[in-house]
C-alpha positions as CSV (number, residue, x, y, z in Angstrom):
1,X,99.0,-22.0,43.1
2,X,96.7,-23.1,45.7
3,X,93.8,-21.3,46.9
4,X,94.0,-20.0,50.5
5,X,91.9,-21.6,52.7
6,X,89.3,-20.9,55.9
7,X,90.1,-22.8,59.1
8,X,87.2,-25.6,58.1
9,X,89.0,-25.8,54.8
10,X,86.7,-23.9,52.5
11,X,87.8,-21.1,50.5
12,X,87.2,-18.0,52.3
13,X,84.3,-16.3,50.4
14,X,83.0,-19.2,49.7
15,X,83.1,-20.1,53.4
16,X,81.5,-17.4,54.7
17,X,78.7,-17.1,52.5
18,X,77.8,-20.9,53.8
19,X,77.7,-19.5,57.0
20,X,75.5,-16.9,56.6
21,X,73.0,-19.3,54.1
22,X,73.1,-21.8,57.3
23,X,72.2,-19.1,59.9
24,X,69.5,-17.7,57.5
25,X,67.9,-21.3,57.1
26,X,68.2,-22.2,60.7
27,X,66.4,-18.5,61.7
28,X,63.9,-19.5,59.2
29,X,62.6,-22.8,60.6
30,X,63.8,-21.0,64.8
31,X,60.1,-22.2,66.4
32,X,60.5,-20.5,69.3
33,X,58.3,-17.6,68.0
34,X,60.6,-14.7,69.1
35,X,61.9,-14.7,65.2
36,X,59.1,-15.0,63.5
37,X,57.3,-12.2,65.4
38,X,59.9,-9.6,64.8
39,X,60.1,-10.4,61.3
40,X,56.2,-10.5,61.1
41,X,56.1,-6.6,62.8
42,X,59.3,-5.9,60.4
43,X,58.2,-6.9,57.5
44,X,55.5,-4.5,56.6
45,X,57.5,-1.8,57.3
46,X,60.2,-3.0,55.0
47,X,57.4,-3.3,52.5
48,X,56.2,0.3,53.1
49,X,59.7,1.8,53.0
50,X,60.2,-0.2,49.5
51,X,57.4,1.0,47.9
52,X,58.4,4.5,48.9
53,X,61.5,4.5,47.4
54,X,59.8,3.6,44.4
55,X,57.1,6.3,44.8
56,X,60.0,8.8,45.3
57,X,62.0,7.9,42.5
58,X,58.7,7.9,40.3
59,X,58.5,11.8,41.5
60,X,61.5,12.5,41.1
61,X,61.5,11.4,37.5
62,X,58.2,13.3,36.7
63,X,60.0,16.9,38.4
64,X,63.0,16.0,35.7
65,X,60.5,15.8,33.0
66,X,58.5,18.7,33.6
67,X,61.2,21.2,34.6
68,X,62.9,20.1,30.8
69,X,59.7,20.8,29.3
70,X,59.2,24.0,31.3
71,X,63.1,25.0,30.0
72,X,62.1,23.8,26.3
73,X,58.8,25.4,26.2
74,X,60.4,29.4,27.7
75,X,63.2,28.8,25.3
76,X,60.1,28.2,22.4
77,X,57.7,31.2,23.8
78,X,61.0,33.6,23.9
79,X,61.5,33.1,20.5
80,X,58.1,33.9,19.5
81,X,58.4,37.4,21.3
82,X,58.6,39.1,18.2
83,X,56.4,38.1,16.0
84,X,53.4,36.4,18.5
85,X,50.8,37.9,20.1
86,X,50.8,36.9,23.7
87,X,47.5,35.3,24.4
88,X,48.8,33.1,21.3
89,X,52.1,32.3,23.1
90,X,50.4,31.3,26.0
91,X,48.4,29.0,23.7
92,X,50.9,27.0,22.2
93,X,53.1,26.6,25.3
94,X,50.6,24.8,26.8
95,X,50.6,22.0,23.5
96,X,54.3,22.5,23.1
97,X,54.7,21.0,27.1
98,X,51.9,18.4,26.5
99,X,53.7,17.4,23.0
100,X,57.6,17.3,25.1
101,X,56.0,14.7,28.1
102,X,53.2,12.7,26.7
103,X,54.0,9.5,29.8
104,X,53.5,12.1,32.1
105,X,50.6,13.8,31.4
106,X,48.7,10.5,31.6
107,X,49.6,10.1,35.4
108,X,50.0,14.3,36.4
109,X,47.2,16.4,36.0
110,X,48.8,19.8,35.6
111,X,48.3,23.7,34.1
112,X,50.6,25.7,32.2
113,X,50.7,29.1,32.7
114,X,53.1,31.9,31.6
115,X,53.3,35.4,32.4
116,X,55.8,38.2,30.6
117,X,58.1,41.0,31.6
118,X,57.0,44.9,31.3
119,X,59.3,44.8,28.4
120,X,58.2,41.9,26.3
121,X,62.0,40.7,26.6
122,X,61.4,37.6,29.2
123,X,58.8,35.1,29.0
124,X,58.0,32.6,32.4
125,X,56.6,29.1,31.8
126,X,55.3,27.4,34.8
127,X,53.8,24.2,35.3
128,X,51.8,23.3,38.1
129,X,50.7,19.2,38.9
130,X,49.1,16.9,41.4
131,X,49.9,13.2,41.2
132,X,48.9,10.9,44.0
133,X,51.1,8.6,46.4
134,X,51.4,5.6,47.5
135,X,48.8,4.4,49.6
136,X,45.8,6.1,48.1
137,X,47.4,9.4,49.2
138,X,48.6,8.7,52.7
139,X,52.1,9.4,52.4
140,X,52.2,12.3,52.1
141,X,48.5,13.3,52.8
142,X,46.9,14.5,49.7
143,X,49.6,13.5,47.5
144,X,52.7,15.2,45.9
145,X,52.3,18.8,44.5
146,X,54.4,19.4,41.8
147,X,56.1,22.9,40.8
148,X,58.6,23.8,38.4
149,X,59.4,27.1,36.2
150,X,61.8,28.3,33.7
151,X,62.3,31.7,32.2
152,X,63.7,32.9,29.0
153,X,64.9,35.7,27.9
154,X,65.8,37.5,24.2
155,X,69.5,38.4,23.7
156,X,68.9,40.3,19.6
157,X,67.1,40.1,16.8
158,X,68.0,38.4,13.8
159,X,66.6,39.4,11.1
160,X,64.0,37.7,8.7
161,X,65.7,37.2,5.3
162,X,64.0,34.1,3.4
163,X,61.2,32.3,3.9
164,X,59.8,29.1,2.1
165,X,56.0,29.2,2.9
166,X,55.2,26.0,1.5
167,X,53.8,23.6,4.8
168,X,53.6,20.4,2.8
169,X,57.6,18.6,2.5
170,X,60.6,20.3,1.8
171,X,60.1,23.6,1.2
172,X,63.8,24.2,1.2
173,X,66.0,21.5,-0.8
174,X,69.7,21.7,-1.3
175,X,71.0,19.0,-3.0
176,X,74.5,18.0,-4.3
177,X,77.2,20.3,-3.2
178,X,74.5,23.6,-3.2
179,X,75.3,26.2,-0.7
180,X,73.3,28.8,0.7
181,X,75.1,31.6,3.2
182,X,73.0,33.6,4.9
183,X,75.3,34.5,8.3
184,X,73.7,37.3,9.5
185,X,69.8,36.7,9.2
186,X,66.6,33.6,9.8
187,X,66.1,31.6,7.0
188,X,62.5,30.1,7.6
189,X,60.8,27.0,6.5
190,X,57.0,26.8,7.2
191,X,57.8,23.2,6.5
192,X,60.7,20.9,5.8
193,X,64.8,22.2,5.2
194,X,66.6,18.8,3.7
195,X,70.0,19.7,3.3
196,X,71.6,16.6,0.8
197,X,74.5,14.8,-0.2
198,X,77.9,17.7,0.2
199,X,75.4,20.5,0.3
200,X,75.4,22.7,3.2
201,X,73.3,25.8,4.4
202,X,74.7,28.4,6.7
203,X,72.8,31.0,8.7
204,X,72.6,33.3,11.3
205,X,69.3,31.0,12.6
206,X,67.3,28.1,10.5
207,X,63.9,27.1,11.4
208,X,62.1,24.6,10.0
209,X,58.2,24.5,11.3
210,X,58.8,20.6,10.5
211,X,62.0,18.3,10.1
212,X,65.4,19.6,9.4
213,X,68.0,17.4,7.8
214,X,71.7,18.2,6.4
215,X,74.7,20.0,7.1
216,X,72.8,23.1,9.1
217,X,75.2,25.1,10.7
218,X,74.1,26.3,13.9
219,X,72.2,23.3,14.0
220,X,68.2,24.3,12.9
221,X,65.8,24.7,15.1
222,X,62.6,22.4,14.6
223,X,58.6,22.7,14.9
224,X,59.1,26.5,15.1
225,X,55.9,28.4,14.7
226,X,54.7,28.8,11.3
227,X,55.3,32.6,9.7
228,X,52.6,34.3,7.2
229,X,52.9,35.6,4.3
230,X,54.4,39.4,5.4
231,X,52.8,41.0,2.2
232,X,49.5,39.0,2.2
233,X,47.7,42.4,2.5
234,X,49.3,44.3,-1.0
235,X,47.6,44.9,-3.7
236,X,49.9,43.4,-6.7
237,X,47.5,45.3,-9.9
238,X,48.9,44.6,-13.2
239,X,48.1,47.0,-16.3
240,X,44.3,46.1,-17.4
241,X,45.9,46.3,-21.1
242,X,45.9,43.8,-23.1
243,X,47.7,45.0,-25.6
244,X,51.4,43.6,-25.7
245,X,54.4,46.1,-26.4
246,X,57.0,45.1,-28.6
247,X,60.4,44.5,-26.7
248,X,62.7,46.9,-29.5
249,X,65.5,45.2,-31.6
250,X,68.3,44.0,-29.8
251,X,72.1,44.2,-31.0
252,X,75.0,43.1,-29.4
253,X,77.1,45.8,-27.7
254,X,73.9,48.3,-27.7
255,X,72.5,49.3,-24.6
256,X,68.7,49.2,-25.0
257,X,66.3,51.0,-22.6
258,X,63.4,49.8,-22.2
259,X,60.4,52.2,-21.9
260,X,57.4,51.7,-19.2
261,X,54.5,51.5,-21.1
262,X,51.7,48.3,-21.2
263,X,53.1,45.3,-20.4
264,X,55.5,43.6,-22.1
265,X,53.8,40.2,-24.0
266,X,55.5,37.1,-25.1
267,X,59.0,35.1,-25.3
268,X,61.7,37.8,-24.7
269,X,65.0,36.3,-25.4
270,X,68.4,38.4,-24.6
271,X,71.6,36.6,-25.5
272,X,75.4,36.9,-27.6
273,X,76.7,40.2,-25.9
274,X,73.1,42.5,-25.8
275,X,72.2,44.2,-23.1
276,X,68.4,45.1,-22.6
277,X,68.6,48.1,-19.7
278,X,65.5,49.0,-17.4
279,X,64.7,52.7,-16.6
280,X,65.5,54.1,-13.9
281,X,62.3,54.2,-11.3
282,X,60.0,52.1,-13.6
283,X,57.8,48.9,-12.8
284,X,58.1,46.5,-15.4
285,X,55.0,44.1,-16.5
286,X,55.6,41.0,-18.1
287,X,52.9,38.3,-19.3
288,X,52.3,35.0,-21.7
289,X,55.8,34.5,-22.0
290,X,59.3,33.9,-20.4
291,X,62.4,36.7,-19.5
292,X,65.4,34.6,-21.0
293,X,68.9,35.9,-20.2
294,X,71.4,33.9,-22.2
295,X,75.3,33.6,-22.7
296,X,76.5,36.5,-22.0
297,X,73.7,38.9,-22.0
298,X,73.4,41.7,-19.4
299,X,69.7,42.9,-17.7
300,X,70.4,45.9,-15.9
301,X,68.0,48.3,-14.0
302,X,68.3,50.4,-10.6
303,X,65.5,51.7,-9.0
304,X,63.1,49.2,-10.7
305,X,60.5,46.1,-10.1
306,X,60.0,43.8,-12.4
307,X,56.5,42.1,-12.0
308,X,55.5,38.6,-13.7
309,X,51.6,37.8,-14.0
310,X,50.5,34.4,-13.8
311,X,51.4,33.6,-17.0
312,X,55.0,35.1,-17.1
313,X,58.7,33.8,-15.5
314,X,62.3,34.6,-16.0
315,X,65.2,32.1,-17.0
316,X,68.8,33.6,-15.9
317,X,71.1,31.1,-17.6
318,X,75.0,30.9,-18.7
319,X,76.7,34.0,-18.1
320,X,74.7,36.1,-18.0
321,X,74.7,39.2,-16.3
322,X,72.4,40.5,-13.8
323,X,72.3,43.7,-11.8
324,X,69.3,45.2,-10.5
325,X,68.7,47.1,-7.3
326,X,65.0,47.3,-6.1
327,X,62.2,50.3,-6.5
328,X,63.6,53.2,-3.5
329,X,59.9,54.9,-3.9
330,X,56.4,54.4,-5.0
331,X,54.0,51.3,-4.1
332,X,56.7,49.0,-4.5
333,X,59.4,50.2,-2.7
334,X,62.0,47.9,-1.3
335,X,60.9,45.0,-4.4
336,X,63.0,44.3,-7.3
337,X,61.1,41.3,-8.5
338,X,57.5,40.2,-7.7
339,X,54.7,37.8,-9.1
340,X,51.1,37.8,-8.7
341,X,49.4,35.3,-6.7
342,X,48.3,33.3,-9.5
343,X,51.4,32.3,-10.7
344,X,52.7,28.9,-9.7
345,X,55.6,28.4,-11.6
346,X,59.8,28.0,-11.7
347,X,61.8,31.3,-11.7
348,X,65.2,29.8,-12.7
349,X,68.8,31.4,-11.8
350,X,71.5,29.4,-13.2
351,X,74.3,32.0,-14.5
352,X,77.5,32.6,-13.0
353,X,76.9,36.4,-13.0
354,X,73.9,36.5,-11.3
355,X,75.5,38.7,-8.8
356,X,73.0,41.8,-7.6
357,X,69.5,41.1,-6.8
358,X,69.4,43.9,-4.1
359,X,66.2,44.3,-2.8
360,X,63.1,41.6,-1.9
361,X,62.2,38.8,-4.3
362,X,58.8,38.0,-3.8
363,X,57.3,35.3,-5.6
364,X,54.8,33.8,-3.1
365,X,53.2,30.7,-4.4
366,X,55.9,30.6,-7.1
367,X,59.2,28.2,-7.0
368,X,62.9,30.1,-7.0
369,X,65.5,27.2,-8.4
370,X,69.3,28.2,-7.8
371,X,71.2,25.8,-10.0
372,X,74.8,26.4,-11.9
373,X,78.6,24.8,-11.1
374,X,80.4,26.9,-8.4
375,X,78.3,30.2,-9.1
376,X,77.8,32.7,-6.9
377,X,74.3,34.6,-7.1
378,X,73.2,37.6,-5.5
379,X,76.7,38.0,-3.6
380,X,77.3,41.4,-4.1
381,X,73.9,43.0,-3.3
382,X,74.1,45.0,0.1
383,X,70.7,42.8,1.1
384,X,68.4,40.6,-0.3
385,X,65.5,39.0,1.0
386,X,63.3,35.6,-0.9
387,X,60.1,35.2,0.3
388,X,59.0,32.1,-2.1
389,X,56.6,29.0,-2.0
390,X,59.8,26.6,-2.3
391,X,63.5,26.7,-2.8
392,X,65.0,24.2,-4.7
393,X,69.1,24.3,-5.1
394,X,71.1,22.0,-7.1
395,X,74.5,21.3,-8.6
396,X,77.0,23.3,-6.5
397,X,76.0,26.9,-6.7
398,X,76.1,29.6,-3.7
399,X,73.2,31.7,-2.9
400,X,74.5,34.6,-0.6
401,X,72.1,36.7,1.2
402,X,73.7,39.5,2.6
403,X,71.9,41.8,5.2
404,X,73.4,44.9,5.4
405,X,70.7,46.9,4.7
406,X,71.9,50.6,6.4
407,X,74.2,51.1,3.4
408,X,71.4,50.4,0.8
409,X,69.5,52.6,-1.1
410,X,66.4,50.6,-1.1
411,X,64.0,50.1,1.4
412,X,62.9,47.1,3.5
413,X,59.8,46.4,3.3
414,X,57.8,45.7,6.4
415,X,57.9,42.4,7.9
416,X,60.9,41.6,6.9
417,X,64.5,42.4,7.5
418,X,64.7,44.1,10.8
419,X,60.9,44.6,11.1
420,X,60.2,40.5,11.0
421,X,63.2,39.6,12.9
422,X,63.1,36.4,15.4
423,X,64.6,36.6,18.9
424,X,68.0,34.8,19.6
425,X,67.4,33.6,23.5
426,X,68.4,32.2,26.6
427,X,67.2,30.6,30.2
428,X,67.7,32.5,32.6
429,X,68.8,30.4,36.1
């Protein structure tokens, strides 16, 4: 096939762009002076209109970067409505939009500021900057002034059902196919949730104060604020006794209550079909020694707390059985199991009858390891709520934490459930 071709026999794009590099060259060596000065009164203004466009686009990017940090850092401050003070808010929007555009604060001088409705249900971050322009601020005069502001607002509460505290690594682990459902309340990490391998974790929120990893559905929200210790301020007193009470004789198919008096000392070991029962509206001591459930044991108790000093822990293992519903009354109310501070060791739940722990577990510098094949634990308490150093979850067992805490008969404590609940939010347009 044969190329078409311009009168002078050249192809025809190929033709015309020789024309047009001809009658470039010849204007460029024209010494008739006519040329030259037109292009030598153009040509700064071409400069000056190029390096505007540049300038412009340069703004234009900066504006993009600090209205999404203005909508990132309302959407942050919203969240923190319900458990911040303001002037603290305020504080950590200003590092939270310095840590989302770190190119642009080294070119933009600019203040944060934000301001709240009547109501404490809408938070406004604006951001406020000054950059130069081209030609040592001559276009425009003064340079450009930047303004940009987003506003977020609360749409619920969702309520604060566990919290890792632990700020160094993973304070939450799931590993293998481990589960954790928690639909309808904040699971909190003060530092890391790694989610491994098959395991998943489900929630009604997820924060993690560092990284979060895994199959996190919704999808976890990162460098959250950090949240205390909601009982920091009790008072956890253990018996000054030191004398140990002996834990009675235990037969199988025998219900056995066990008294209140001075704590209970030593290895106590419950297994083969015996059942050790708490009484009704008693706090139970336990030091130098661990709380075994084995094979088919049961541990019953309503009404009741079970406290472990620094020396004590519990081991919930085969199938054994475990129902107890927290304290309704007294200085523990809304607690069914508790440490002291001092203790820093593994609470273990590995039976596949684990199934009421109603009421708040509170074992604050203490480890709670859910382990067990296809177990469900704590599933049929009306609420539960873990407030524990670190949670560590392997094999493929299912820790439900249910929040449905208006049919209970125990008590939420304060700062949790309802009363430490986060903010689910939006930007308003």
């Amino acid at each position: 096939m044969r190329t078409r071709r311009d009168p002078q026999g050249r192809a025809g794009w190929g033709g015309a762009w020789s024309r047009l590099r001809r009658a470039l060259k010849a204007w460029s060596l024209d010494r008739r002076g006519g040329t030259a000065v037109v292009f030598a009164v153009a040509a700064p203004t071409l400069a000056i209109l190029a390096c505007g466009t540049v300038d412009l686009f340069s703004l234009s990017s900066d504006h993009s970067a600090m209205q999404d940090a203005a909508d990132a850092a309302a959407l942050d401050a919203a969240k923190q409505l319900g458990i911040g003070t303001q002037s603290g808010i305020s504080a950590r929007a200003v590092t939270f939009v310095k840590s989302q555009i770190p190119g642009v604060v080294q070119r933009v001088p600019f203040r944060v500021s934000t301001s709240f409705s009547p109501d404490n249900t809408q938070v406004t971050v604006k951001i406020d900057g000054h950059r130069s322009s081209f030609f040592a601020n001559l276009l425009p005069p003064g340079g450009w002034s930047i303004h940009v502001q987003a506003t977020a607002a609360t749409m619920g509460l969702t309520p604060l059902c566990v919290l890792a505290s632990d700020t160094t690594g993973a304070s939450i682990q799931m590993n293998n196919a481990a589960r954790a459902t928690a639909g309808s309340c904040l699971v909190q990490s003060n530092g890391d949730i790694q989610v491994n391998g098959s395991a998943a974790l489900n929630a009604g929120v997820a924060q993690a104060t560092g990284t979060a990893t895994g199959a996190i559905t919704p999808q976890a929200q990162v460098g959250a604020p950090t949240i205390g210790d909601p009982f920091a301020s009790m008072a956890i007193n253990p018996p000054l006794i030191n004398v140990c009470t002996p834990v009675p004789a235990l037969t199988a198919g025998v219900n056995v209550l066990l008294a209140i008096p001075a704590p209970y000392c030593g290895n106590i070991t419950v297994r083969s079909g015996q059942t050790l029962q708490l009484q009704p509206g008693g706090t139970y001591y336990f030091r130098n020694g661990s709380l075994q459930m084995q094979q088919n044991a049961t541990l019953t108790g309503s009404n009741v707390t079970l406290i472990f000093d620094n020396t004590a822990q519990f081991q919930f293992d085969d199938s054994s059985v475990i129902d107890l519903t927290g304290a309704r009354y007294g200085q523990y109310a809304g607690f069914v199991i508790m440490t002291t501070r001092q203790n820093v060791g593994t609470f273990e739940i590995s039976s596949d009858s684990a199934r009421r722990l109603e009421g708040t577990v509170y074992i604050p510098n203490a480890t709670l390891q859910v382990t067990g094949a296809n177990n469900r634990v704590a599933d049929q308490s009306a609420w539960t709520v873990i407030v524990a150093k670190s949670i560590q979850m392997t094999g493929s067992p299912n820790l439900v934490v249910n929040a449905n805490y208006a049919v209970s008969g125990v008590p939420v404590p304060n700062g949790v459930g309802n009363s430490g609940a986060v903010t689910k939010v939006k930007l308003k347009r």
